[in-house]
Backbone bond lengths (Angstrom), bond angles and torsions (degrees), N, CA, C in turn:
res aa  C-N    CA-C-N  psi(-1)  N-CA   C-N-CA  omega(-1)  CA-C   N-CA-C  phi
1 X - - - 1.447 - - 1.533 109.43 -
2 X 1.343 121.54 129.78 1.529 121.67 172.08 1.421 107.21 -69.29
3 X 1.073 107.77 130.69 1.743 120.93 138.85 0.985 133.53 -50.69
4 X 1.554 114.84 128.88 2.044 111.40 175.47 1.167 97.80 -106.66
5 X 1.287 109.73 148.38 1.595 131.70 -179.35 1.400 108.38 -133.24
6 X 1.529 109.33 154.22 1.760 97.35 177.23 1.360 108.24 -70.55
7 X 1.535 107.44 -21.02 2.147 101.68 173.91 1.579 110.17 -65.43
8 X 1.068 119.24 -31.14 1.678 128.81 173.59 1.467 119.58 -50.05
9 X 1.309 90.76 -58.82 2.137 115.62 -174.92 2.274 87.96 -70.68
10 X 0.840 126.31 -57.64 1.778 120.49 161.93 1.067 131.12 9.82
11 X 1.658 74.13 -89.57 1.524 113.24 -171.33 1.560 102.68 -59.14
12 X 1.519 113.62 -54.66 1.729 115.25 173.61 1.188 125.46 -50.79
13 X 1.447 114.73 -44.35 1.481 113.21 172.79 1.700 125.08 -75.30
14 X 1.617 97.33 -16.59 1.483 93.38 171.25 2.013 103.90 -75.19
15 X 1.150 95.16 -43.84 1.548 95.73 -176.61 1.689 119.61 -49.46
16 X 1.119 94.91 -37.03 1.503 105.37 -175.84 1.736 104.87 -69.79
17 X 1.120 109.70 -58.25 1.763 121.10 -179.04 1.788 95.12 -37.59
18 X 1.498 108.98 -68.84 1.656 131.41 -170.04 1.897 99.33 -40.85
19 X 1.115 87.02 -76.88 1.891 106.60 175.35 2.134 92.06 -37.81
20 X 1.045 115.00 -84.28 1.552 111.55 172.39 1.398 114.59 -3.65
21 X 1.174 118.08 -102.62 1.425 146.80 145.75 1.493 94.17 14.77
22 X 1.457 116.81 -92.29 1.386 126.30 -163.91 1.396 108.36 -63.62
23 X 1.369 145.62 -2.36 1.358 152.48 146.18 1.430 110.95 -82.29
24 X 1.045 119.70 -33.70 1.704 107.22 161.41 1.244 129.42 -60.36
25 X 1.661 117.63 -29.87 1.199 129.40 -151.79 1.631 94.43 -110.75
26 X 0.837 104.49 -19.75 2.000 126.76 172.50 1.886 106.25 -66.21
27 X 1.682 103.22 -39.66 0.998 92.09 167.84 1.457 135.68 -135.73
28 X 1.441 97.47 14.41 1.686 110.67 137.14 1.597 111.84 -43.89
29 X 1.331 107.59 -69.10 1.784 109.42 -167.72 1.334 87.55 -55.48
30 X 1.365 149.57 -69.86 1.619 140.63 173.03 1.183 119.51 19.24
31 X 1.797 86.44 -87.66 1.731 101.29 -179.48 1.397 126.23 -71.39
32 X 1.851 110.26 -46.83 1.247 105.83 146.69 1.900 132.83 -4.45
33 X 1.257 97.65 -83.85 1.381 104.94 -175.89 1.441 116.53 -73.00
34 X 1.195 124.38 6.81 1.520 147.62 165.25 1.437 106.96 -88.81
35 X 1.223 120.46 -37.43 1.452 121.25 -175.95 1.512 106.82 -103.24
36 X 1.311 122.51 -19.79 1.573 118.09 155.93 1.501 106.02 -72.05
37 X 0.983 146.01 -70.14 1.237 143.53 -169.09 1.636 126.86 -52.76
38 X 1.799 107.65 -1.61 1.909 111.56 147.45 0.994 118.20 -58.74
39 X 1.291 109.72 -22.39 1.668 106.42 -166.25 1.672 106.51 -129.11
40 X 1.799 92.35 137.84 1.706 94.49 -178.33 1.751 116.70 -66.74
41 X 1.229 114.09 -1.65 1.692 123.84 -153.14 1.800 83.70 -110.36
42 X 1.620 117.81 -19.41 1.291 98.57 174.40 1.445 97.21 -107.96
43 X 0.885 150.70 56.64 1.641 149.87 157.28 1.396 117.29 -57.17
44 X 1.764 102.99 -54.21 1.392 111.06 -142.85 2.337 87.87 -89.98
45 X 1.174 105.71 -22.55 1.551 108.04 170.06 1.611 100.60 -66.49
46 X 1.199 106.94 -67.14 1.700 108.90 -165.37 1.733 112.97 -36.93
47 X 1.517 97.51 -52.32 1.666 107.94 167.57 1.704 114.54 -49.88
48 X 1.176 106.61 -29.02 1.760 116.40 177.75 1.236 116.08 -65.80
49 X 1.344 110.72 -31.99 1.669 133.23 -169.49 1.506 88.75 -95.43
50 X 0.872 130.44 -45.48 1.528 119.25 -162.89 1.421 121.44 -75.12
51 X 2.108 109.18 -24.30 1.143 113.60 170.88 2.067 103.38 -82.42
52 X 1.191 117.35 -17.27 1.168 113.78 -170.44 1.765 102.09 -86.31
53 X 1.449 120.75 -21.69 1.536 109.01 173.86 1.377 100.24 -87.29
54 X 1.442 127.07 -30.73 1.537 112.97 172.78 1.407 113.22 -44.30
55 X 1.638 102.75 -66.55 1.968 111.61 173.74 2.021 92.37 -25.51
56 X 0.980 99.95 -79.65 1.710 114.68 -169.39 1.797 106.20 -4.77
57 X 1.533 90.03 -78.01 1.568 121.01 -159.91 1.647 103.61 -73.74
58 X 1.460 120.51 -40.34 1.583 108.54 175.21 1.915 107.25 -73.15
59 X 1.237 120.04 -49.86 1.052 108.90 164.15 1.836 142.55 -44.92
60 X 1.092 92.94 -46.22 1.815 100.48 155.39 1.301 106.47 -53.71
61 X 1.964 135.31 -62.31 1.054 123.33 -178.73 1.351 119.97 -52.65
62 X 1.192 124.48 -36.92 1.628 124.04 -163.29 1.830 106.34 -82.48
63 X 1.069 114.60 -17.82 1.543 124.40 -160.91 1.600 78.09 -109.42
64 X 1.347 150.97 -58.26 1.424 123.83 173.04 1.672 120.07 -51.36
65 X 1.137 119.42 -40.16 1.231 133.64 177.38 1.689 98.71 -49.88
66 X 1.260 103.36 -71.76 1.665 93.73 -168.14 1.427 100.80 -75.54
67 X 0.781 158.76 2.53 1.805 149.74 137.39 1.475 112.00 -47.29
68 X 1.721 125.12 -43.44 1.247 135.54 172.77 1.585 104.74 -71.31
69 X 1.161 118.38 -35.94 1.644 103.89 -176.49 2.073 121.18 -86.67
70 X 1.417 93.81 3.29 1.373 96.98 -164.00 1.701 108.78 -72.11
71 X 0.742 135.86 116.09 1.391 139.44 170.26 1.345 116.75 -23.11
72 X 1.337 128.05 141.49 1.476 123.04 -171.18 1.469 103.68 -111.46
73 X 1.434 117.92 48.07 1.442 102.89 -157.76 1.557 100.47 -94.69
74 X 1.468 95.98 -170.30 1.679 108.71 178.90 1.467 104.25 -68.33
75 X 1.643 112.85 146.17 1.092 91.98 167.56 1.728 111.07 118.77
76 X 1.252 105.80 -49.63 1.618 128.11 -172.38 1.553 105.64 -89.63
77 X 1.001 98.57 97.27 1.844 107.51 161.00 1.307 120.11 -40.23
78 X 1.465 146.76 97.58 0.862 166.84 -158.92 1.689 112.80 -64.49
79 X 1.237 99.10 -52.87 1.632 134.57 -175.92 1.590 83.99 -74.86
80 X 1.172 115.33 -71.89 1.478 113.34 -164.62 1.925 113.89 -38.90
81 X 1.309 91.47 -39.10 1.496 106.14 -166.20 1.598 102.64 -75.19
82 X 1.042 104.93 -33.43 1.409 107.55 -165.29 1.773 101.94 -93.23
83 X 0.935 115.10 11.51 1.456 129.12 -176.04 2.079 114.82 -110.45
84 X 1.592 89.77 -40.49 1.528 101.49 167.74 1.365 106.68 -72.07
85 X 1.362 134.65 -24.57 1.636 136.99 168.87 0.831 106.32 -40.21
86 X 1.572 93.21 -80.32 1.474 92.75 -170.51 1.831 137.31 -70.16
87 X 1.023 108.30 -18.04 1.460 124.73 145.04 1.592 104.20 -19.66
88 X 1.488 112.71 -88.56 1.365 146.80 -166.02 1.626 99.70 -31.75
89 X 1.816 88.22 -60.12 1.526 105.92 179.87 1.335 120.91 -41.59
90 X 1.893 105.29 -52.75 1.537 100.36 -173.51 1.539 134.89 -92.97
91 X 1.681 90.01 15.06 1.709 116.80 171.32 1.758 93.66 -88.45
92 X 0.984 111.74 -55.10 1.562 96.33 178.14 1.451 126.96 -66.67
93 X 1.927 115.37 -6.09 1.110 110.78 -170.48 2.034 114.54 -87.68
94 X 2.115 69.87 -23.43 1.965 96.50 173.21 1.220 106.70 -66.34
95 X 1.678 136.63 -25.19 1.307 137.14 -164.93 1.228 103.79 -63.91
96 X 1.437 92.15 -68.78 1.885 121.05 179.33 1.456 106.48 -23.17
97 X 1.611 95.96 -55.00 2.064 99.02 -150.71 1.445 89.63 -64.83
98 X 1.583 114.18 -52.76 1.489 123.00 174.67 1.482 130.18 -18.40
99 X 1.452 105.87 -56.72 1.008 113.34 159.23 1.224 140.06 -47.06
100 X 1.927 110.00 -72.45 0.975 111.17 156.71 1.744 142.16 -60.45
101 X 1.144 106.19 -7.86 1.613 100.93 126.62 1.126 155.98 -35.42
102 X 1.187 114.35 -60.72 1.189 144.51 -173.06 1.598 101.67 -65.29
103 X 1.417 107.86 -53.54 1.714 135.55 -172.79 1.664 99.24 -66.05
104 X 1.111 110.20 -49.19 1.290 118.09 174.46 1.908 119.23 -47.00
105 X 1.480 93.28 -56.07 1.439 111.51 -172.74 1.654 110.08 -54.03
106 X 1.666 92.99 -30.54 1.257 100.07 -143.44 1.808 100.91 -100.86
107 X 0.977 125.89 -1.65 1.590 157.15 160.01 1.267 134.98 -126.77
108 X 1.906 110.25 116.64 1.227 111.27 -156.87 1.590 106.27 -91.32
109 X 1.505 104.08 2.21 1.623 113.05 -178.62 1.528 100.50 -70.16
110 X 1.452 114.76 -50.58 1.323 145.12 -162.52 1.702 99.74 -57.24
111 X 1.368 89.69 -64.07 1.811 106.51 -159.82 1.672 94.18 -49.17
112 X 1.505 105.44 -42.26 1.734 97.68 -158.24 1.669 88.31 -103.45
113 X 0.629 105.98 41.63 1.859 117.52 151.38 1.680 116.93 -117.75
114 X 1.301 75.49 -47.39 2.413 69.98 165.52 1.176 104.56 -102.37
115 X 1.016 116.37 16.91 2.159 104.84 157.91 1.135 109.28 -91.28
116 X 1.700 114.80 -25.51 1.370 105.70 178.42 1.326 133.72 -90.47
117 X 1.880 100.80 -2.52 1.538 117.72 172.79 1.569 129.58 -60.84
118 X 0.963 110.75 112.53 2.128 105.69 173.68 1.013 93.82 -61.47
119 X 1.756 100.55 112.01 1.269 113.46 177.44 1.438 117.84 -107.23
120 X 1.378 132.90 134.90 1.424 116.84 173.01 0.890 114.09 -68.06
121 X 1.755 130.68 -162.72 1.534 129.10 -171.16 1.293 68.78 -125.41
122 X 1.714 113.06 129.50 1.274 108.88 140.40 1.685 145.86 -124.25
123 X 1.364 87.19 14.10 1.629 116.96 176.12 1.187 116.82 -59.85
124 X 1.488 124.56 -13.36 1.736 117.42 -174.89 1.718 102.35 -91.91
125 X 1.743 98.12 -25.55 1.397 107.09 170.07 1.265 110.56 -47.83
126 X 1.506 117.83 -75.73 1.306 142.71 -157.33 2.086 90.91 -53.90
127 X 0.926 128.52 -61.26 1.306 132.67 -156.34 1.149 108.07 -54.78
128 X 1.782 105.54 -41.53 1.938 109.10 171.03 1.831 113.75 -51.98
129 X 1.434 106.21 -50.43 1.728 98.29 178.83 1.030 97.47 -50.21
130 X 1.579 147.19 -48.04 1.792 146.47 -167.69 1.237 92.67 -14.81
């Protein structure tokens, strides 16, 4: 039988927040690139978004993958491991925003498409993984 620890219950709730996050932003770029692609003048953005949800979605696969292949042996901190995940996770979640930043800044079609999004706050999230 596993043990719960308050480092256990943590680690889950950071994962869960992280995991959150990267499904929001999964389908921000969604609609995003749905709402670039009405217009022929947003093509060459939408394609921007589309290589940046690819980045998204192969990276989630490859970083679950090697979490599934890691050896369960004696020895291996469990917590530890499951702590570098999510780490991993919220460097790629910083990539994303990064990006879409950047994409944002850099398109005024874009910018006033996520100004007009109800956006949650999700920075108090992000500050707890800190």
């Amino acid at each position: 039988m596993k043990r719960i620890s308050y480092e256990l219950l943590q680690a889950e709730h950071a994962w869960m927040i992280v995991s959150d996050q990267l499904q929001h932003r999964n389908n921000v770029l969604a609609k995003g690139i749905s709402h670039m692609e009405r217009n022929p003048k947003g093509l060459p953005m939408a394609s921007r978004l589309i290589i940046l949800r690819y980045h998204l979605k192969m990276s989630l696969r490859q970083l679950t993958q090697e979490v599934r292949k890691q050896p369960t042996s004696h020895g291996v901190d469990p917590l530890a491991v499951q702590w570098q995940h999510i780490h991993q996770l919220l460097f790629l979640l910083r990539q994303i925003d990064s990006e879409l930043g950047r994409a944002t800044t850099e398109n005024e079609v874009l910018r006033a498409w996520m100004q007009s999004l109800n956006g949650r706050v999700y920075r108090s999230a992000l500050v707890h993984l800190n």
